[in-house]
C-alpha positions in Angstrom: -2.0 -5.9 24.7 1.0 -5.0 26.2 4.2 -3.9 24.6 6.6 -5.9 24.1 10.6 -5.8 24.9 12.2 -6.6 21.5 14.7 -9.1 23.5 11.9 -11.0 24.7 10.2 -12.3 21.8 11.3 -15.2 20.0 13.3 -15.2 17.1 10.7 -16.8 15.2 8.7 -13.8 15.3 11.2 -11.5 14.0 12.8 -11.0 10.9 15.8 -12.6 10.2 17.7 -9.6 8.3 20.7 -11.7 8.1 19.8 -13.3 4.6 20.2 -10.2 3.1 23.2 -9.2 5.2 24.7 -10.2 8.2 26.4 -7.3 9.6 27.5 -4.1 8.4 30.9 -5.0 7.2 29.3 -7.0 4.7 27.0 -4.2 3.7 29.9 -1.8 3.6 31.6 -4.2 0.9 28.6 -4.3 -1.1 28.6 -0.2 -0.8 32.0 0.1 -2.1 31.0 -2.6 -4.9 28.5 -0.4 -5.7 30.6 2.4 -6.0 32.7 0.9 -8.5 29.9 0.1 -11.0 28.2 3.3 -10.8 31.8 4.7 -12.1 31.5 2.8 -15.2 28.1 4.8 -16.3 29.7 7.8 -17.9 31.7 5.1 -20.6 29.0 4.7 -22.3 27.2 7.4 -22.6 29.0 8.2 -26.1 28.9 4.4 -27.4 25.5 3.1 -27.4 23.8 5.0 -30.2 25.5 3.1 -32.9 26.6 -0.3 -31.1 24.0 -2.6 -29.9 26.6 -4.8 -27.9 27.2 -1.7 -25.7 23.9 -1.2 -25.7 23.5 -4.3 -23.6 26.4 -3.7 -21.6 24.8 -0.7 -20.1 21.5 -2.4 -19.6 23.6 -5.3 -18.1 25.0 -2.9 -15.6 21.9 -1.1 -15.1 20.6 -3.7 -13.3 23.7 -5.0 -11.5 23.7 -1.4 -10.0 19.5 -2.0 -9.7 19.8 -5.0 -7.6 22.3 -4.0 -5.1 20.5 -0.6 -5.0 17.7 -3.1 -3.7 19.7 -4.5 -0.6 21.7 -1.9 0.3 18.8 0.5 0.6 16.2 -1.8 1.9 18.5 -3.8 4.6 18.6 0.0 7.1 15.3 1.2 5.7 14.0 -2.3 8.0 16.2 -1.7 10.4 15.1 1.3 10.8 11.1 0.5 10.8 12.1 -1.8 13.8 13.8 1.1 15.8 13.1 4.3 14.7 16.0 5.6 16.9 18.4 3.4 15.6 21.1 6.1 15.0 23.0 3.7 12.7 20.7 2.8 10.6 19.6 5.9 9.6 23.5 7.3 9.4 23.6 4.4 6.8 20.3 5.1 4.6 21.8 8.6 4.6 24.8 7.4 2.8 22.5 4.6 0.4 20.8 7.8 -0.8 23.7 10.0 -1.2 25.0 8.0 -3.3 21.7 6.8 -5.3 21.3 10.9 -5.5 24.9 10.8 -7.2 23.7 7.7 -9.7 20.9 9.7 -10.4 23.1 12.4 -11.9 25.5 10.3 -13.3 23.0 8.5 -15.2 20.3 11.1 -16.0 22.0 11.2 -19.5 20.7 7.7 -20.2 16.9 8.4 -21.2 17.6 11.2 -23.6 20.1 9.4 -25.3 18.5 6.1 -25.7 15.9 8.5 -27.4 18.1 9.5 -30.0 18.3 6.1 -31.2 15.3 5.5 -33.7 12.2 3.8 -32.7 12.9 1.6 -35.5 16.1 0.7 -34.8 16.0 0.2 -31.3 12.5 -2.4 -32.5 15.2 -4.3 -34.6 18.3 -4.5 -31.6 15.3 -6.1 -30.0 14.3 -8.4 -32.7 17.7 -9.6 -33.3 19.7 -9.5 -29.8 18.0 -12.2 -27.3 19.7 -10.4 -24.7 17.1 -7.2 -25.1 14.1 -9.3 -24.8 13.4 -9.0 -21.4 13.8 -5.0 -21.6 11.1 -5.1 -24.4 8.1 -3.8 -22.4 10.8 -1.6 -20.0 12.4 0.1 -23.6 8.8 0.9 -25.5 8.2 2.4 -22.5 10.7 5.1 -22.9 9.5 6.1 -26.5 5.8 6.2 -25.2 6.7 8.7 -22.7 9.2 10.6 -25.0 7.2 13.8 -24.1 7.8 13.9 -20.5 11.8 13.4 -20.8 13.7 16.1 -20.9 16.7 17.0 -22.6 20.5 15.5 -21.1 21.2 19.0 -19.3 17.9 19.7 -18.1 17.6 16.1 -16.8 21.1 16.3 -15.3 20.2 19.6 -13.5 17.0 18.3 -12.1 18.8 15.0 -10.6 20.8 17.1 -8.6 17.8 17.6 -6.6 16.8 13.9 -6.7 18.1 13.5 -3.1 16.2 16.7 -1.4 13.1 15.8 -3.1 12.0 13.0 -0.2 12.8 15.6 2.6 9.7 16.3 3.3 8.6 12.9 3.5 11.4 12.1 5.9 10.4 15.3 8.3 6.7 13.6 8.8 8.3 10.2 9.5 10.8 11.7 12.3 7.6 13.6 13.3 5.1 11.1 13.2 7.1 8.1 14.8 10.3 9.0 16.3 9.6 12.4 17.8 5.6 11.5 18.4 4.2 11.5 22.0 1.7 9.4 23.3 -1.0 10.3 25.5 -2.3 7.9 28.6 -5.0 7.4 29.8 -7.5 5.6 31.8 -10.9 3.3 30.8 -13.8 2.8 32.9 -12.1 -0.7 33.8 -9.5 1.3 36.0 -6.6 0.4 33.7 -4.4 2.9 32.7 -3.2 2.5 28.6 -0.6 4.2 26.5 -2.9 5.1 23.1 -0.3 3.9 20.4 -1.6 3.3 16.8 -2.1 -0.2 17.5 -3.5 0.2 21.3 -5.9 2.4 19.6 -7.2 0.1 17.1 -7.8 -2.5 19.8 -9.7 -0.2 22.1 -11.9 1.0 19.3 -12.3 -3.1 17.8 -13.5 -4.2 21.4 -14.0 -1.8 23.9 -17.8 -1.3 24.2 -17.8 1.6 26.6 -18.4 4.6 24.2 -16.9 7.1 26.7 -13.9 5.2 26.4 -13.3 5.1 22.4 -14.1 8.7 22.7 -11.0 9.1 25.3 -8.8 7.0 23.2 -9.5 8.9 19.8 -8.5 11.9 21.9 -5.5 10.9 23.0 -4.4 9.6 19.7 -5.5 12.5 17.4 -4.4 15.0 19.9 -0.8 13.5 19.3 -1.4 14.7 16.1 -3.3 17.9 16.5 -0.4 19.8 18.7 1.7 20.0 14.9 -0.9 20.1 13.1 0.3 23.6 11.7 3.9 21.4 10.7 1.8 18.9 9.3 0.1 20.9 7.2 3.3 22.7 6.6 5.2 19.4 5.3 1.6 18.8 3.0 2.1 21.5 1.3 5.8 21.8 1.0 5.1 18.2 -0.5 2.6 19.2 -2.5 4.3 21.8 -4.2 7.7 19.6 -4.9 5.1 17.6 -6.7 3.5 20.4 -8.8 6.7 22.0 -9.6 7.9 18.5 -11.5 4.5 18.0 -12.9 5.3 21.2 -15.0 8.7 20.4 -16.1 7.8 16.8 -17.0 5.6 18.5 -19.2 2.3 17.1 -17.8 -1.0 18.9 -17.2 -2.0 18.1 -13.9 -0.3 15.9 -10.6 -3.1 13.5 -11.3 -1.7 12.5 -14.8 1.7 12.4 -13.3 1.2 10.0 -11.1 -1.3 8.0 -13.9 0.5 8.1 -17.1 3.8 6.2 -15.8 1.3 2.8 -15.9 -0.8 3.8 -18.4 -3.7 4.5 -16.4 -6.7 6.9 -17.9 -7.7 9.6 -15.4 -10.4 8.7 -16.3 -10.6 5.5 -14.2 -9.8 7.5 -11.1 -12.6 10.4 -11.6 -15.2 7.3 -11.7 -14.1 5.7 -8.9 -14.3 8.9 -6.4 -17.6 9.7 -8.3 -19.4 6.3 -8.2 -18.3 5.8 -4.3 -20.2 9.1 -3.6 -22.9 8.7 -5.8 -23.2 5.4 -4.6 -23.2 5.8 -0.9 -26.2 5.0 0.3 -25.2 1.3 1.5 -22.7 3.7 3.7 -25.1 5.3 5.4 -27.7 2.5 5.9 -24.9 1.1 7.6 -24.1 3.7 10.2 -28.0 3.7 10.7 -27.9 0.0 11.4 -24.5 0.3 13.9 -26.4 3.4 15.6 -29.7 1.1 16.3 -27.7 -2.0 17.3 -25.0 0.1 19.3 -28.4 1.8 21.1 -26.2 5.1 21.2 -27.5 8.8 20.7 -25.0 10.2 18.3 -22.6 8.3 16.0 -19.2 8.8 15.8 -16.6 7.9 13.6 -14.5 6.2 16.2 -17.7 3.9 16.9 -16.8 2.8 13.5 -14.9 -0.3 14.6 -16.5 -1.9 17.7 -18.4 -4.9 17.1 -22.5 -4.7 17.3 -22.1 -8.2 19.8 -20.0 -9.1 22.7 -17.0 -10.7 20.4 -14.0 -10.2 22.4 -12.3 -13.2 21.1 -8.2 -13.2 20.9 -6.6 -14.8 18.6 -3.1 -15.8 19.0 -0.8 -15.3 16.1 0.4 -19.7 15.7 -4.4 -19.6 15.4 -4.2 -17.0 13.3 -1.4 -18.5 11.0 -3.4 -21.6 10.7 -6.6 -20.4 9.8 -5.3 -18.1 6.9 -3.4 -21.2 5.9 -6.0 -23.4 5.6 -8.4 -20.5 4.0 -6.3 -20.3 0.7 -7.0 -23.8 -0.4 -9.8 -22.3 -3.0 -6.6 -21.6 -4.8 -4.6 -24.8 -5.0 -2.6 -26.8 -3.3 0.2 -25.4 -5.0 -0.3 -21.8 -4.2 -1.3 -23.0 -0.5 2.4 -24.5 -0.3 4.2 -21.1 -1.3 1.9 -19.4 1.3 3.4 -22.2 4.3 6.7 -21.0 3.3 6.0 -17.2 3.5 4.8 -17.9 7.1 7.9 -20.0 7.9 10.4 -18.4 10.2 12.8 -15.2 9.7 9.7 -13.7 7.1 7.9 -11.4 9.3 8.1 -9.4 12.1 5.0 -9.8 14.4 4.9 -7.7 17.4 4.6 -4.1 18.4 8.0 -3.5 20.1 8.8 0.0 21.9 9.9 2.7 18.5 8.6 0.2 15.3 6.9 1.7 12.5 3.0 1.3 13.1 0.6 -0.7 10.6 1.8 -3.3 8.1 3.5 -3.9 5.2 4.9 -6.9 2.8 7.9 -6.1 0.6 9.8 -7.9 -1.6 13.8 -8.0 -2.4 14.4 -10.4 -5.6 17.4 -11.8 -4.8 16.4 -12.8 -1.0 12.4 -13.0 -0.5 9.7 -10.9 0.7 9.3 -9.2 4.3 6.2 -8.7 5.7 6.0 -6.2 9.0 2.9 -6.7 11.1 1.9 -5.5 14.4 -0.3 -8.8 15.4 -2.4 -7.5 18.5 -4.8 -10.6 18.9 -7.9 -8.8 17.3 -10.1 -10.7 14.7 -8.8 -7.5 12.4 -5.1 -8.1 12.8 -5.9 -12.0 11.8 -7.1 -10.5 8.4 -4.4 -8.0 8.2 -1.8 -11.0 8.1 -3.8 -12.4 5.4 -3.5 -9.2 3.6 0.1 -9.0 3.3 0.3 -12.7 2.8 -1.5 -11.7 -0.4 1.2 -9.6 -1.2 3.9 -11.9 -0.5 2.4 -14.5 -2.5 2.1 -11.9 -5.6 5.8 -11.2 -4.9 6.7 -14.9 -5.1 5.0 -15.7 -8.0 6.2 -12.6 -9.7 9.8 -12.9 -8.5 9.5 -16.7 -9.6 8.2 -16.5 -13.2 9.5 -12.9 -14.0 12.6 -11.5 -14.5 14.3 -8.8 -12.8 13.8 -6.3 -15.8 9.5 -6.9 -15.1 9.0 -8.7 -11.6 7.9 -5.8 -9.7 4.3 -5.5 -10.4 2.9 -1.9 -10.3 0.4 -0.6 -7.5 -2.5 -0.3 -9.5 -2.8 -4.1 -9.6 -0.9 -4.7 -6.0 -4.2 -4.7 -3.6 -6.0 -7.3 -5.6 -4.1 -10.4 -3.8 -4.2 -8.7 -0.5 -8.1 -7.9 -0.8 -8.4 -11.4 -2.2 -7.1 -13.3 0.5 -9.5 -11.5 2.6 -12.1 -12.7 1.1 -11.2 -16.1 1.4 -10.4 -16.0 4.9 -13.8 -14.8 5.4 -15.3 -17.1 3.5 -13.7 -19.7 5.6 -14.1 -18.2 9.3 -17.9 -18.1 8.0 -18.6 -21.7 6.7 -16.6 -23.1 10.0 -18.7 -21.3 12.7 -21.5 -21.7 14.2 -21.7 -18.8 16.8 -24.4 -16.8 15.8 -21.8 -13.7 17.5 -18.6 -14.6 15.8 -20.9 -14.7 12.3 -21.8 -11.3 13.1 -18.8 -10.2 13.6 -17.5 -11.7 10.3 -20.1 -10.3 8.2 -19.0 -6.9 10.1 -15.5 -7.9 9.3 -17.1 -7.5 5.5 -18.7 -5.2 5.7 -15.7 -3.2 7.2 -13.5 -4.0 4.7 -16.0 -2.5 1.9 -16.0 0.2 4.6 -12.5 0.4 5.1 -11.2 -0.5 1.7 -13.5 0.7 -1.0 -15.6 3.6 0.7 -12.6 5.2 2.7 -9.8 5.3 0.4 -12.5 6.9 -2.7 -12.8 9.1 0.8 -9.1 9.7 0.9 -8.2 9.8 -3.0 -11.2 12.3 -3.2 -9.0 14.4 -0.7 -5.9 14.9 -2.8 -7.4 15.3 -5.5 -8.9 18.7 -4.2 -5.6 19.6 -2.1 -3.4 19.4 -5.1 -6.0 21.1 -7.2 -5.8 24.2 -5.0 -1.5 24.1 -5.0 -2.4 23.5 -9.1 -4.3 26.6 -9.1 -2.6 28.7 -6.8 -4.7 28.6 -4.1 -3.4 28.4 -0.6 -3.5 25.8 2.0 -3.3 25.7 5.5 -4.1 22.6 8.5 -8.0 24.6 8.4 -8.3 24.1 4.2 -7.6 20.3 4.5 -9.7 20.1 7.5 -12.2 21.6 5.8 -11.6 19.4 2.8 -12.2 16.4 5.0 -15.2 18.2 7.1 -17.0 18.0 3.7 -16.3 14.7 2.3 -17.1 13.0 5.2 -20.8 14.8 5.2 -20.9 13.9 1.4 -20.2 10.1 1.7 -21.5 9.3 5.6 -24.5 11.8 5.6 -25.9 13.8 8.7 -26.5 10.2 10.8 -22.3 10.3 11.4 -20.8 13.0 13.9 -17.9 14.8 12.6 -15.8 15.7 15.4 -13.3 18.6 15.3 -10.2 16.2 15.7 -11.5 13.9 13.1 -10.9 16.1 10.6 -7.2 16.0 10.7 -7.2 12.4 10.0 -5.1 13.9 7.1 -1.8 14.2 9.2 -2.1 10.6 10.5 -2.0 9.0 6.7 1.1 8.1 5.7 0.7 7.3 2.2 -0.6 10.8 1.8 3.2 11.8 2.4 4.8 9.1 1.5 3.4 7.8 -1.8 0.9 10.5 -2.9 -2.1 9.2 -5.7 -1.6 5.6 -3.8 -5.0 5.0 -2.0 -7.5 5.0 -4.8 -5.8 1.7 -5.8 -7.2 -0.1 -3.2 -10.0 0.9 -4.0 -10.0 -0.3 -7.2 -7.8 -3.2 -6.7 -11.1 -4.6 -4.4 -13.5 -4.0 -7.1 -11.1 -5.9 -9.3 -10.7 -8.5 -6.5 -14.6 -9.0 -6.1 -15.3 -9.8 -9.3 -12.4 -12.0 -9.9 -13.6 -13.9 -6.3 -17.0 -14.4 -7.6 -15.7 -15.9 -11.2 -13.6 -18.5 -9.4 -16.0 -19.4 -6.2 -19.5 -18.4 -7.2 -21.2 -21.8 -7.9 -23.8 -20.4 -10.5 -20.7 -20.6 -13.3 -19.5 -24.0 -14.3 -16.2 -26.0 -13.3 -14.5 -25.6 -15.8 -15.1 -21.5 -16.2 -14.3 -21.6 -12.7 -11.0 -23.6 -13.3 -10.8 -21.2 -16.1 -11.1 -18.0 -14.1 -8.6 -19.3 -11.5 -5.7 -20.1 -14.1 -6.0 -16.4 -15.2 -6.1 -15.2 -11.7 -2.7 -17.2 -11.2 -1.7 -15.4 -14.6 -1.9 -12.5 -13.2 0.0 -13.0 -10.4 2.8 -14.7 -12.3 3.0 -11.8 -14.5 4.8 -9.2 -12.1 4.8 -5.8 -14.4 4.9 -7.4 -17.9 2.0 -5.2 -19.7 0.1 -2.2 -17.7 -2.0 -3.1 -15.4 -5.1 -2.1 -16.8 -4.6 -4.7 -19.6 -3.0 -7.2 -17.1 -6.5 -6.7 -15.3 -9.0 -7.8 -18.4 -6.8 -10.3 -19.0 -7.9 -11.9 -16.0 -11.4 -10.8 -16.8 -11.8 -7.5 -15.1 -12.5 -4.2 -17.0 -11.8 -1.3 -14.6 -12.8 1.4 -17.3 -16.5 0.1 -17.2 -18.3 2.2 -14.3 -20.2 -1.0 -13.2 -17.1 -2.5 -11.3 -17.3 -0.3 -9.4 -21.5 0.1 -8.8 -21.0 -3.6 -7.5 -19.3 -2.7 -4.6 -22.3 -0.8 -3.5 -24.6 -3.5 -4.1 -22.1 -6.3 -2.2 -22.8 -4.4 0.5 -26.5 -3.7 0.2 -26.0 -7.7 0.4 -24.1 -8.1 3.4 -26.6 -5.6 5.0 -29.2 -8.0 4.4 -27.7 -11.1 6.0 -26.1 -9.3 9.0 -29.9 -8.2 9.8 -31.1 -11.2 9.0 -28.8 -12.4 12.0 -29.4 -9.8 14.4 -32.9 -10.0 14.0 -32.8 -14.0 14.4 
């Protein structure tokens, strides 16, 4: 699919960034707004201990500050994802995060101080005032983590740094899509490509000419492997800014850092990455399967994608909107509505246009509505990527609509469930309204894929933090070989002998960008489908009854409406899913064993 000009695509297919601003000026005003109110933070830092009505005050402007934080930061950070070379954009998230940096000093007294106030005491203010209600959940917090706050000047001296902290995470962006080259080259067909992110996930969805997925992976990773000594270089530098505030928050390993915020047991996380490798058997039955129907001599992970049949359909996006639409209805009419008006215009920005950030995303600003950024490219895939992030935007909704600022933004531990959800019903759909033997095939590989992608891969991925940070933890070096060695070895442990691990493969690493940008994030998809397949099968299997079924999707709704209310484990079994029972997670394994089944079932038909 060929790049498009950003002036030639219709405004209906791009964001409309003018409900949260419509020019600078505007955002300049709200910058010197928020200037103002961050000056007010130091009154109160000597006047809330003993007088619940300033108490308030200060929460009150808290979250004044909060929300404008929101636009001001968010309306360039777009920007920005739409042009990576957009000079002014970036000049102006330079000056949002100067001055959040400052607020961060200014207000690092607040924690420690609102700790000197009794536990008892602050229970009552809560009890009494109905202005503190909504901070409940947000203020027990605090005492629950009393351990890992420091005191005033030590808090105050590590805010100073607050700013710096994201440099290295900045460096790989600038590196990995502003500075990034792209490699050309030419298929079998004659046709000469560019291999972006997105050409290459076409190429390796439909191309069935193995030579020329081979070239393509090539291209791509080798725009990666010529800094592969900076990218590793940036991981560790990253890796140790991490370690270095996991000792002076007082916590014994990164892993709990980035756990204990939500309440999470490490010990959910351990399971997951053990029970995906213990349990990977379906994994490589299926590369066994691909390598028969494929009829090729040695398997590759970039033959991971390609369908087993000729499907070379191409969706077009105004298809693809309908059938996700129409795929929902499993979850009300209601709920089918809100997802008409995430699609409507000015939401989402479809294309790939020259310099925008690769891959998807779907965030939410409470006082406007949620964005979603997609790079549509006609592929079966990129029709079940937009239901994805519709499943995020629907979470946001729901959460922004029944929650209030103080608990709307739902934690993400609990954020993939929608996404993986609406997956499932889109397949579900595509499935019972075909009748081409091919395009069933491909759905089931669609499946299959996703348990692939979403469960197996990203146990894969959280596996290979978890051993990079252990060797910064215990002092052990690392270098771009130690990480591809890292991932040399997983991929052996969860694909077996039957997959090819090429030399370039293994720096998949440096092409991740959660790994830089929001380290301990992948496993949650992971568990977030486990979570999402047992909550599908309680509201669509038909072996349990209407009304359990009615039952199971009221709860599912619940938990949706409920935003970051409670931790997310408990917001979990509330809807009926235990994450800290090992068996969620076996029955991945065995959905796929089941898929397996029917997709050679079908081929052999």
């Amino acid at each position: 699919m060929e790049i498009l000009s950003r002036d030639t695509i219709d405004n209906k297919y791009k964001w409309n960034l003018n409900d949260i601003y419509k020019n600078w000026e505007e955002w300049d005003k709200d910058l010197e707004i928020l200037k103002s109110l961050i000056k007010d933070i130091p009154i109160f830092e000597n006047i809330i201990t003993d007088n619940v009505k300033n108490f308030i005050k200060l929460l009150e402007l808290e979250e004044k500050i909060g929300r404008l934080i929101d636009k001001l930061y968010l309306y360039p950070y777009m920007l920005r994802d739409l042009d990576s070379k957009d000079i002014t954009s970036s000049e102006k998230m330079q000056k949002i995060e100067h001055i959040y940096s400052e607020y961060s000093v200014i207000s690092s007294w607040i924690g420690p101080k609102i700790l000197t106030i009794p536990k008892e005491t602050m229970d009552k203010w809560i009890e009494e005032n109905e202005e503190l209600h909504n901070h409940k959940f947000n203020l027990d917090e605090i005492y629950r983590l009393k351990k890992h706050v420091l005191s005033e000047d030590k808090e105050k001296l590590l805010s100073y740094f607050s700013q710096y902290m994201g440099a290295v995470n900045e460096v790989y962006d600038e590196l990995s899509i502003s500075d990034i080259k792209w490699n050309k080259i030419t298929l079998s067909s004659g046709e000469e490509v560019q291999v972006t992110n997105a050409m290459y996930s076409k190429i390796l969805d439909e191309n069935k000419v193995q030579e020329d997925r081979k070239k393509a992976f090539e291209a791509l990773y080798n725009s990666y492997f010529i800094n592969r000594n900076t990218y590793s270089a940036i991981y560790r530098g990253q890796i140790q800014r991490d370690v270095a505030e996991m000792k002076a928050k007082n916590y014994s390993s990164t892993l709990e850092r980035a756990l204990e915020p939500n309440n999470i047991p490490v010990d959910v996380y351990l399971n997951l990455i053990a029970s995906a490798k213990e349990n990977s058997k379906p994994l490589k039955r299926y590369i066994n399967l691909r390598k028969k129907y494929l009829n090729i001599d040695e398997y590759h992970y970039y033959d991971n994608q390609v369908k087993i049949v000729d499907y070379k359909k191409e969706f077009n996006y105004e298809e693809a909107k309908d059938i996700v639409l129409k795929s929902v209805l499993p979850l009300g009419e209601e709920y089918q509505k809100n997802l008409e008006t995430a699609i409507s215009e000015g939401w989402l920005d479809v294309f790939e246009t020259p310099n925008k950030r690769s891959g998807a995303y779907s965030l939410n600003i409470y006082d406007i509505h949620p964005y979603m950024l997609l790079n549509f490219n006609g592929t079966l895939d990129s029709v079940f990527t937009l239901a994805h992030e519709l499943g995020h935007t629907l979470h946001s909704m729901y959460s922004t609509k029944f929650q209030p600022y103080q608990t709307h933004d739902y934690t993400i531990f609990v954020a993939e469930v929608a996404s993986t959800f609406n997956e499932k019903l889109l397949l579900d759909y595509m499935l019972k309204n075909s009748s081409d033997k091919n395009e069933r095939i491909a759905l089931i590989e669609e499946a299959i894929g996703n348990i692939v992608g979403t469960y197996y891969m990203q146990s894969l991925f959280a596996n290979y933090e978890y051993e990079a940070y252990k060797l910064i933890e215990n002092g052990e070096p690392i270098t771009a070989d130690t990480l591809d060695n890292i991932m040399d070895k997983l991929f052996k442990d969860f694909f077996g002998e039957d997959l090819v691990v090429d030399e370039l493969q293994k720096i998949v690493w440096a092409r991740i960008p959660h790994f830089f940008n929001s380290p301990y994030y992948v496993y949650q998809y992971a568990t977030s489908f486990s979570a999402s397949s047992k909550l599908y099968d309680k509201i669509t299997n038909i072996n349990y009854s209407l009304n359990e079924r009615k039952t199971s999707l009221e709860n599912y709704l619940t938990l949706l409406k409920s935003g970051g209310n409670d931790f997310p484990i408990n917001q979990l079994k509330l809807a009926g899913v235990n994450l800290l029972e090992k068996e969620n997670f076996e029955a991945v394994s065995k959905e796929m064993d089941n898929l397996l089944d029917l997709l050679e079932k079908e081929l052999e038909n």
